[in-house]
N, C-alpha and C positions, 0 to 999 in steps of 0.2 A: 504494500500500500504506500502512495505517497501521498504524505500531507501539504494543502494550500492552503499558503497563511496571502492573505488579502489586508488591503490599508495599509502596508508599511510605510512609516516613512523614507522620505529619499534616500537619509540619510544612514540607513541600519548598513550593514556590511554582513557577508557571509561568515565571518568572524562573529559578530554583534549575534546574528539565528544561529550560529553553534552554542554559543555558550547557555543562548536561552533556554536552546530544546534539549542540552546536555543534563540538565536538570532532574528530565525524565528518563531520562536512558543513554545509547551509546547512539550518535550521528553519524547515519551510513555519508551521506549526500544532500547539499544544499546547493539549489541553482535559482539565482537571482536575473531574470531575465530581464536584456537591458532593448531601448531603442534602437533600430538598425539606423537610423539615419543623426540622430542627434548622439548615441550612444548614453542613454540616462536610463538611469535604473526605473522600470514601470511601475514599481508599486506595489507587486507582489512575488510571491518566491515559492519555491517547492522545495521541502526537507522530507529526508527518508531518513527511517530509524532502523536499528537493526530486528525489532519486535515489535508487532503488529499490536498487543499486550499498552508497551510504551507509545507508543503513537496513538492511542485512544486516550491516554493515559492524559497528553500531550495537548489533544485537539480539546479534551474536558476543561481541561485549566485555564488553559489561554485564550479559547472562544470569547470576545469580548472584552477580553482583559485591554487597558489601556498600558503600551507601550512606547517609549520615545514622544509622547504627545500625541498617539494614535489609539483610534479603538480597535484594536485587529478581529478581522474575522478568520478563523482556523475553523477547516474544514477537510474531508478526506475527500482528496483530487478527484476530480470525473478522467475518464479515458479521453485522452486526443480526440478530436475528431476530422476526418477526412478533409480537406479542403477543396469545395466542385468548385473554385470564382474561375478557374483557368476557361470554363467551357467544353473540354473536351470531352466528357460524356451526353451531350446532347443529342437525340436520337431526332431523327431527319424523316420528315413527309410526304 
């Protein structure tokens, strides 16, 4: 499972989300996705733990908790989903 933590501020670091989630458990992976054209941190991040157990543990505590001057929402991540904008699966008449 991976957990979304949402509302960050700009200013957190994947340093700053280890030490928080370290709390609950051992942190497999933290990714801080940034903008492709300005390069700035979006807002939100994804941490994996090494226990499914600790990452419940994790999304209970901190759901809502105010962090850095944010109210974070922690949640357990949805699946990717496909992106159709390209058009090339449009079926022809």
């Amino acid at each position: 499972m991976t957990i979304y933590v949402g509302n960050l501020s700009y200013q957190a670091t994947e340093e700053d989300l280890r030490s928080v989630f370290a709390e609950y458990g051992e942190v497999k992976r933290v990714v801080l996705p940034t903008d492709r054209e300005t390069g700035r941190m979006r807002g939100f991040a994804f941490v994996e733990m090494t226990e499914d157990a600790q990452e419940d543990s994790a999304i209970t505590e901190l759901d809502g908790a105010e962090w850095m001057g944010r109210q974070l929402r922690v949640n357990k991540a949805r699946p990717r989903e496909e992106n159709n904008r390209g058009g090339g699966n449009r079926e022809r008449f």
